[in-house]
TORLOGU-713174 format. One record per residue (C-alpha): residue number from 1; residue in three letters; z, y, x. Coordinates in pm, whole numbers, plus 50000, padded with zeros to 5 digits. Example, Ala and Ser with C-alpha at 12.3 -4.5 7.8 and 13.67 -1.06 7.14 Angstrom:
residues 2
+-----+-----+-------+-------+-------+
:   k :   r :    up : north :  east :
+-----+-----+-------+-------+-------+
:   1 : ALA : 50780 : 49550 : 51230 :
:   2 : SER : 50714 : 49894 : 51367 :
+-----+-----+-------+-------+-------+
END
This chain:
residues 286
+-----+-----+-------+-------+-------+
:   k :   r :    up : north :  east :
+-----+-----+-------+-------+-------+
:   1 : UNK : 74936 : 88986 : 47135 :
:   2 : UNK : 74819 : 88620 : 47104 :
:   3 : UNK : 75020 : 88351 : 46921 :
:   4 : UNK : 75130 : 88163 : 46659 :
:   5 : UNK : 75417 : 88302 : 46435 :
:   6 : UNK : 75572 : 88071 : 46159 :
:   7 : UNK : 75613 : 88261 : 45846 :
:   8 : UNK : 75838 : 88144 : 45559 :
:   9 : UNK : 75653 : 88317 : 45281 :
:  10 : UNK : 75824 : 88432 : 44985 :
:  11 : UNK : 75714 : 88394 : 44617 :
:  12 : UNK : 75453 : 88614 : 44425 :
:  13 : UNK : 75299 : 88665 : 44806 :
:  14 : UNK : 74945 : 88569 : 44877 :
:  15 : UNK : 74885 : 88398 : 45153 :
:  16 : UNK : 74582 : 88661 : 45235 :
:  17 : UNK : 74899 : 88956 : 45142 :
:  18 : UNK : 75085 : 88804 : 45417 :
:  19 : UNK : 74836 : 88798 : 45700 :
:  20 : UNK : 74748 : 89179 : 45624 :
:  21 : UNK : 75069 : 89314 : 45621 :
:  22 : UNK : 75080 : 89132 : 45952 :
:  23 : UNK : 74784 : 89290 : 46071 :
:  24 : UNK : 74993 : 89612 : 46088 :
:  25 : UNK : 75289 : 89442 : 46235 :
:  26 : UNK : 75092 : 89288 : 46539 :
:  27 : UNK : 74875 : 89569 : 46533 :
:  28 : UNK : 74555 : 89366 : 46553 :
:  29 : UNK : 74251 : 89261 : 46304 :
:  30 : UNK : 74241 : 88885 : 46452 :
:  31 : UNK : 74491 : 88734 : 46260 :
:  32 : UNK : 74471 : 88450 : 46050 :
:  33 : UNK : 74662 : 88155 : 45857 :
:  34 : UNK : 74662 : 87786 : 45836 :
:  35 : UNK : 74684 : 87676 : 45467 :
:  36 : UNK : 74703 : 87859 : 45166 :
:  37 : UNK : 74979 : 87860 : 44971 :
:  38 : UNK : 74957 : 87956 : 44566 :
:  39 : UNK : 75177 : 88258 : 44458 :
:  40 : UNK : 75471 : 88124 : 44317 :
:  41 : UNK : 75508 : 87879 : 44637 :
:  42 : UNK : 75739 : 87961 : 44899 :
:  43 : UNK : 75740 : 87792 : 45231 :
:  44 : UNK : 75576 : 87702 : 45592 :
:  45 : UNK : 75294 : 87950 : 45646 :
:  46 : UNK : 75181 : 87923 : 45995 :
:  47 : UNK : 74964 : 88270 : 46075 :
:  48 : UNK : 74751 : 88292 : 46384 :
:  49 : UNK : 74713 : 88579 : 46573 :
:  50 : UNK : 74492 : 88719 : 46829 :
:  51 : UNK : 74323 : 88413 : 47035 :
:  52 : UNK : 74518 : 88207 : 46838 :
:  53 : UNK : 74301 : 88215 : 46598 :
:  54 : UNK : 74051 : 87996 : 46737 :
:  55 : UNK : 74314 : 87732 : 46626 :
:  56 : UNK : 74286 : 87751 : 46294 :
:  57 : UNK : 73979 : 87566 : 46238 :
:  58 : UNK : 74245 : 87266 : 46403 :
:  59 : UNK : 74537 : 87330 : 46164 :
:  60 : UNK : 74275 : 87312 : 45828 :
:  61 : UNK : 74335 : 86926 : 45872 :
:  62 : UNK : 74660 : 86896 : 45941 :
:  63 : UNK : 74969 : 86703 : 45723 :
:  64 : UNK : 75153 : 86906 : 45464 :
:  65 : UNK : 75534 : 86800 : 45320 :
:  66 : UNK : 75602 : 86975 : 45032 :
:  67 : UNK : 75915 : 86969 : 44814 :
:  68 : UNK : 75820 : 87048 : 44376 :
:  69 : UNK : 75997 : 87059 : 44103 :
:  70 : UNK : 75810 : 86888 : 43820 :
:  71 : UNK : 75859 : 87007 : 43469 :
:  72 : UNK : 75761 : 86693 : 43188 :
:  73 : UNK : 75683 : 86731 : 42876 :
:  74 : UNK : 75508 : 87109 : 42938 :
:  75 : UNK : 75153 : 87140 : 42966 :
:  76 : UNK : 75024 : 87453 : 43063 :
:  77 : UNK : 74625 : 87545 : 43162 :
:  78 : UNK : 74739 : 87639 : 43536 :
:  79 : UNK : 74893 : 87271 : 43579 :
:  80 : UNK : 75224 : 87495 : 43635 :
:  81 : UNK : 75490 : 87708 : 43494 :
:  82 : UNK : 75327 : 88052 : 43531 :
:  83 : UNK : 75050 : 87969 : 43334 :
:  84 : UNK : 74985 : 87932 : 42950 :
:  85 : UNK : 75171 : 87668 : 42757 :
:  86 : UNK : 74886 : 87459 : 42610 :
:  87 : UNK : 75137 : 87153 : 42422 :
:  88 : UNK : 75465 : 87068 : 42454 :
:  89 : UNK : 75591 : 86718 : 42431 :
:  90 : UNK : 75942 : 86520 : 42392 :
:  91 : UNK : 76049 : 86356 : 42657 :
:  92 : UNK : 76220 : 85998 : 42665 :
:  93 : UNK : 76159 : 85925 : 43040 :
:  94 : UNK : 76475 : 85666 : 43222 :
:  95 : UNK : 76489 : 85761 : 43577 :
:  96 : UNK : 76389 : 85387 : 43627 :
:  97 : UNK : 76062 : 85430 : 43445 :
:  98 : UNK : 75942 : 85761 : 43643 :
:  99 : UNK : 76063 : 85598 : 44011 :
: 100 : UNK : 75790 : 85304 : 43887 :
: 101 : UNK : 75566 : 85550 : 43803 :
: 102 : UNK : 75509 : 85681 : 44152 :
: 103 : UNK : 75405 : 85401 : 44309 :
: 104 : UNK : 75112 : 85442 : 44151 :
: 105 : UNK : 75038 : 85783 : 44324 :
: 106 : UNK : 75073 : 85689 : 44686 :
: 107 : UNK : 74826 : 85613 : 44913 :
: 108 : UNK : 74450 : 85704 : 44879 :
: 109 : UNK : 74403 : 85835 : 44497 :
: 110 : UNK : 74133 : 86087 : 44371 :
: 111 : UNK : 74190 : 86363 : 44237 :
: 112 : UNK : 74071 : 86619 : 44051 :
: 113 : UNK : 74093 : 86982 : 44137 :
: 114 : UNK : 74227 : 87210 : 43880 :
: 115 : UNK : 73995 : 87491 : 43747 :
: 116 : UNK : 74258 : 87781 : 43901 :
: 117 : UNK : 74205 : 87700 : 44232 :
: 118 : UNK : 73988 : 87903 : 44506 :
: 119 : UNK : 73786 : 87615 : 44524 :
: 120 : UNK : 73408 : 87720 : 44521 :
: 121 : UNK : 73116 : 87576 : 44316 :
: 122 : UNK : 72817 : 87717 : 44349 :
: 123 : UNK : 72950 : 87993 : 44539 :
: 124 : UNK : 73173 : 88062 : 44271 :
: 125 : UNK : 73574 : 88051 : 44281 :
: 126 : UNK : 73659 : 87815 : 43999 :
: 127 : UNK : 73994 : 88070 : 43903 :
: 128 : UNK : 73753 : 88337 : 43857 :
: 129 : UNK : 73593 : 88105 : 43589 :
: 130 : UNK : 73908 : 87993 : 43437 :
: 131 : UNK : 73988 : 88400 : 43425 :
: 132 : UNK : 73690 : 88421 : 43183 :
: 133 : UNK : 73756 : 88097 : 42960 :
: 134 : UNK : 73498 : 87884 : 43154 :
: 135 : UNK : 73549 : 87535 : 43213 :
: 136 : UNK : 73314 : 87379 : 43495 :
: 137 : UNK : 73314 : 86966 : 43528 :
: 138 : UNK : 73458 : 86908 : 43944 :
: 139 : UNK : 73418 : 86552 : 44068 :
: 140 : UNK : 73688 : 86407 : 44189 :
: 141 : UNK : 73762 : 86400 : 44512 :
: 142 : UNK : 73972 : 86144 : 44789 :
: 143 : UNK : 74316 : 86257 : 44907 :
: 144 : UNK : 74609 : 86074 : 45092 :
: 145 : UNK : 74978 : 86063 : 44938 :
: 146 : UNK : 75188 : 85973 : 45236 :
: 147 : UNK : 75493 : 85974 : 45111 :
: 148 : UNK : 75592 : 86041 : 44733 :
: 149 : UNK : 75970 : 86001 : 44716 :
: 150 : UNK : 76231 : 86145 : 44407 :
: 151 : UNK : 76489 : 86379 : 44542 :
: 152 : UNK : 76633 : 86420 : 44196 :
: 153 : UNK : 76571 : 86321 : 43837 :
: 154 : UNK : 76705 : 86497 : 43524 :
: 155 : UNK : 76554 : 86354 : 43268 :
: 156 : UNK : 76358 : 86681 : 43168 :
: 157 : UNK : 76302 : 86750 : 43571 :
: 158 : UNK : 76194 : 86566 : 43919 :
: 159 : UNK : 76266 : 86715 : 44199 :
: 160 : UNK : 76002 : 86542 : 44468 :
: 161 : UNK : 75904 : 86515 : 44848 :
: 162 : UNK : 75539 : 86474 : 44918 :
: 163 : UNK : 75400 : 86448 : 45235 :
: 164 : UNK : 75000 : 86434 : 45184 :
: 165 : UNK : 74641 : 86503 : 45343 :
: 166 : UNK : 74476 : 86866 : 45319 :
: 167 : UNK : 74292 : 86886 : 45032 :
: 168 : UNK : 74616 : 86797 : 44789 :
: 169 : UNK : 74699 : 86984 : 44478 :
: 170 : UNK : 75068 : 86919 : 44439 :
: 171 : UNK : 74993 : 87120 : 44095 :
: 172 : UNK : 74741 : 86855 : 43976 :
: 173 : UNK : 74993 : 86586 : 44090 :
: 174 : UNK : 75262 : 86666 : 43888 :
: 175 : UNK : 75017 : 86748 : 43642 :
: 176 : UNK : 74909 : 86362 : 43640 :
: 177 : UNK : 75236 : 86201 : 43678 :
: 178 : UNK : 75316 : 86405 : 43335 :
: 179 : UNK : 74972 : 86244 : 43170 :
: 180 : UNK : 75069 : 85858 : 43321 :
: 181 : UNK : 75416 : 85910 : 43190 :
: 182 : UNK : 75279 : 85973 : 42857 :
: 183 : UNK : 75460 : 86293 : 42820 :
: 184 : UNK : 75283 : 86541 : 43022 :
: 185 : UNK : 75395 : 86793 : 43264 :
: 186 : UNK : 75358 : 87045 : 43518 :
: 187 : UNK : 75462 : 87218 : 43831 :
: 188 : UNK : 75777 : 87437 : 43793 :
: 189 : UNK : 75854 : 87523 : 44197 :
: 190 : UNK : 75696 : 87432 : 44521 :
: 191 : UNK : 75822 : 87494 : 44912 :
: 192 : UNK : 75612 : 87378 : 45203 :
: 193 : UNK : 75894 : 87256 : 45440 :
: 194 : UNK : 75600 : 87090 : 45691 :
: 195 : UNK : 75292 : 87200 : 45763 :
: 196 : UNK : 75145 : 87010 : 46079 :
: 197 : UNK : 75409 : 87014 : 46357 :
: 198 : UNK : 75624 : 87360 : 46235 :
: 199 : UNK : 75903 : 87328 : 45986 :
: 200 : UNK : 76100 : 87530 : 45744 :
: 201 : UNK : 76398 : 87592 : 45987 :
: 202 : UNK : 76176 : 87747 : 46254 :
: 203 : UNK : 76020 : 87979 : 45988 :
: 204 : UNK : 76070 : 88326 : 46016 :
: 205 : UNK : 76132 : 88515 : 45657 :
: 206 : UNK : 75838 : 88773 : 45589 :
: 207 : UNK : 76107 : 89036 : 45524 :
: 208 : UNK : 76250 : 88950 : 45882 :
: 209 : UNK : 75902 : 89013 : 46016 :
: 210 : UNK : 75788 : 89361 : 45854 :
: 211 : UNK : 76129 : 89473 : 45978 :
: 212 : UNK : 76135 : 89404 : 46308 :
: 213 : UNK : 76017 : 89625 : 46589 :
: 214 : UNK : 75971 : 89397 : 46842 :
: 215 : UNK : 75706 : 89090 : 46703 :
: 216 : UNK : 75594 : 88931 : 46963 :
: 217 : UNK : 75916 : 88799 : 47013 :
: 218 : UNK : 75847 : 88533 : 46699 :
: 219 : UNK : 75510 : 88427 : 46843 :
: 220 : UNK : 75488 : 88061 : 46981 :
: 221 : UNK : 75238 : 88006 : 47205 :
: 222 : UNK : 74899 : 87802 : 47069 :
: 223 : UNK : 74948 : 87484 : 47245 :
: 224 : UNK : 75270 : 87401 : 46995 :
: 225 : UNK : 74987 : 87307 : 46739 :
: 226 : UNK : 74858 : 87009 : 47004 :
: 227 : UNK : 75165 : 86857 : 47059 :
: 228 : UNK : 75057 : 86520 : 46943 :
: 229 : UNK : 74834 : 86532 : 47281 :
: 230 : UNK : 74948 : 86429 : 47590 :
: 231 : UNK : 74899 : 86693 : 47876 :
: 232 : UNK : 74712 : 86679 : 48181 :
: 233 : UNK : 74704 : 86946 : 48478 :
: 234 : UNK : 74404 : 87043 : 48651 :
: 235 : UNK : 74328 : 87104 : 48970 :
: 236 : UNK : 74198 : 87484 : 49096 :
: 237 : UNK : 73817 : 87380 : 49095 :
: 238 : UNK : 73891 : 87181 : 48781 :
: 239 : UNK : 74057 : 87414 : 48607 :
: 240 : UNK : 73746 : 87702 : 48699 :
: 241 : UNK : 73480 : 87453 : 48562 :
: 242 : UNK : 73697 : 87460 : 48256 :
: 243 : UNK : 73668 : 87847 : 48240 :
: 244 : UNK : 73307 : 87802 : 48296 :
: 245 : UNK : 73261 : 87580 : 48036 :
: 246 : UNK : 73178 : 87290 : 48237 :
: 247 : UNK : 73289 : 86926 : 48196 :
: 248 : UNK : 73360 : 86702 : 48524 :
: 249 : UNK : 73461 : 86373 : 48592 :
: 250 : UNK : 73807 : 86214 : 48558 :
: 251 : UNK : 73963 : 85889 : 48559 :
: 252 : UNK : 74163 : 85955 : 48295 :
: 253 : UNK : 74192 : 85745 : 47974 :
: 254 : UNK : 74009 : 85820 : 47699 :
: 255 : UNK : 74130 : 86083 : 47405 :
: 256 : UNK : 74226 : 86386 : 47368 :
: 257 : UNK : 74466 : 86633 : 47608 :
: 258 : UNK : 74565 : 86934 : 47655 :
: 259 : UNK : 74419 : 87085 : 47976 :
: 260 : UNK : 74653 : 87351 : 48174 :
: 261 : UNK : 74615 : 87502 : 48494 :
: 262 : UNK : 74828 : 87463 : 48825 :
: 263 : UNK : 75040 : 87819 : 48727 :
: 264 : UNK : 75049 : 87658 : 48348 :
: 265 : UNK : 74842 : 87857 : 48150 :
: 266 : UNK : 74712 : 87665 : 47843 :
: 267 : UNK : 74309 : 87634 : 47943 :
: 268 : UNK : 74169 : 87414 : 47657 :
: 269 : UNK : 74182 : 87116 : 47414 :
: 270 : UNK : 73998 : 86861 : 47606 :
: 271 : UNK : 73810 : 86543 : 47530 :
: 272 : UNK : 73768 : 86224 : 47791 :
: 273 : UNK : 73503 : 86019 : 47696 :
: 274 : UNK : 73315 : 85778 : 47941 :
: 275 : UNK : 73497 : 85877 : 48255 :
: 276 : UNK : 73404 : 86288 : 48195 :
: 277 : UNK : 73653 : 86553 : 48082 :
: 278 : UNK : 73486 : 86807 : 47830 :
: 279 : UNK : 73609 : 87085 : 47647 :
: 280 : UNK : 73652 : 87114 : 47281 :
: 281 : UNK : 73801 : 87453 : 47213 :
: 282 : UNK : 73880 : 87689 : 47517 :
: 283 : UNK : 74199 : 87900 : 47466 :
: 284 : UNK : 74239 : 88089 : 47796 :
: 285 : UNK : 74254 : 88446 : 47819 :
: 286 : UNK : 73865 : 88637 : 47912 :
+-----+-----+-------+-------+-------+
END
């Protein structure tokens, strides 16, 4: 089976639990996902499977909307709830003072990554060194904030909608809205309702999935992911240099397409450049 299947993962889940209890359910090794999501977040996991996979290296770089709860006045050493409370502060935040706040957080910021993350320096995970009470110095690094909008404001909670470049740490976010704010604070919830072009109400509940004797059903095929490219039909002895990995010329525009053949199979993600079609990734079947 080859395909894309849109998992809405639940909480306390891996994402690396997910894909191997899939690897039973679609009864293959090739399986993989687009995105890791943190334990206590719930949300858009996209998980490739088969072929598919030979996406994924495509999806690392796609948009993320998340929607998080952020806690003020907590500050914990995870930058969220299920860590341990390092201060706690009062809070005297208006609702007018945190919604001027933001603005400061959109757009191109750095950002720092927080030491329980699976990010690696010098080959080491910096959670396992947090695990062990070791504190490494990370440079910051540039991300995008696309959108940063306040779905709901208590006073002691923000509910918030961030849409934002990979590499984001919605933890570390919240974590610095806290610190501009004065007050501190930290990530309570998180659900990925985007990820690229799949949304929450096409995911599939993991429950759902390790129930169901009949999988394939749920898997999308891999071209959903290109979308954003317009798509171009080849003709027979186009389409067979695409199989043979060679590039030919076209007078099509310049960019990027998706290549099918005359039946409709999904050949490749192609590039036009200078009048000659190439391939970037091939995706038909051997």
């Amino acid at each position: 089976m080859n395909g894309i299947v849109i998992v809405d993962k639940p909480q306390e889940w891996t994402s690396q639990d997910v894909t191997a209890r899939l690897r039973r359910v679609f009864q293959t090794r090739r399986i993989g996902h687009g995105g890791t999501l943190d334990p206590m977040a719930t949300g858009v996991l996209p998980v490739f499977v088969g072929r598919a996979t030979r996406g994924v290296e495509f999806f690392e770089h796609a948009e993320k909307t998340y929607e998080a709860t952020l806690r003020l006045g907590l500050l914990t050493d995870t930058e969220d709830t299920s860590g341990t409370v390092l201060e706690t502060r009062d809070v005297h935040i208006s609702e007018t003072e945190f919604l001027e706040i933001l603005s400061q957080f959109r757009g191109k910021i750095m950002q720092v990554p927080p030491m329980y993350s699976a990010l690696k320096i010098n080959g080491q995970k910096l959670c396992d060194l947090a695990r062990k009470g070791r504190e490494v110095e990370r440079k910051p690094r540039e991300i995008e904030i696309f959108e940063l909008e306040c779905l709901e404001f208590s006073g002691l909670t923000a509910r918030l909608r961030v849409r934002c470049s990979k590499g984001t740490y919605i933890r570390t976010l919240c974590k610095d809205i806290g610190l501009a704010l004065g007050c501190g604070g930290c990530m309570q919830a998180l659900r990925r309702v985007t990820a690229g072009a799949y949304t929450i109400e096409e995911a599939v509940p993991l429950a759902e999935l390790l129930e169901t004797e009949t999988p394939e059903k749920y898997l999308r095929q891999v071209d959903t992911m290109f979308t954003q490219y317009p798509a171009v039909t080849l003709s027979q002895k186009q389409a067979c240099r695409v199989r043979n990995g060679n590039s030919f010329s076209t007078t099509l525009e310049p960019g990027t397409y998706r290549s099918y053949s005359a039946e409709g199979e999904f050949l490749a993600l192609s590039r036009v450049e200078d009048g000659t079609l190439s391939t970037i990734k091939s995706f038909f079947e051997v």
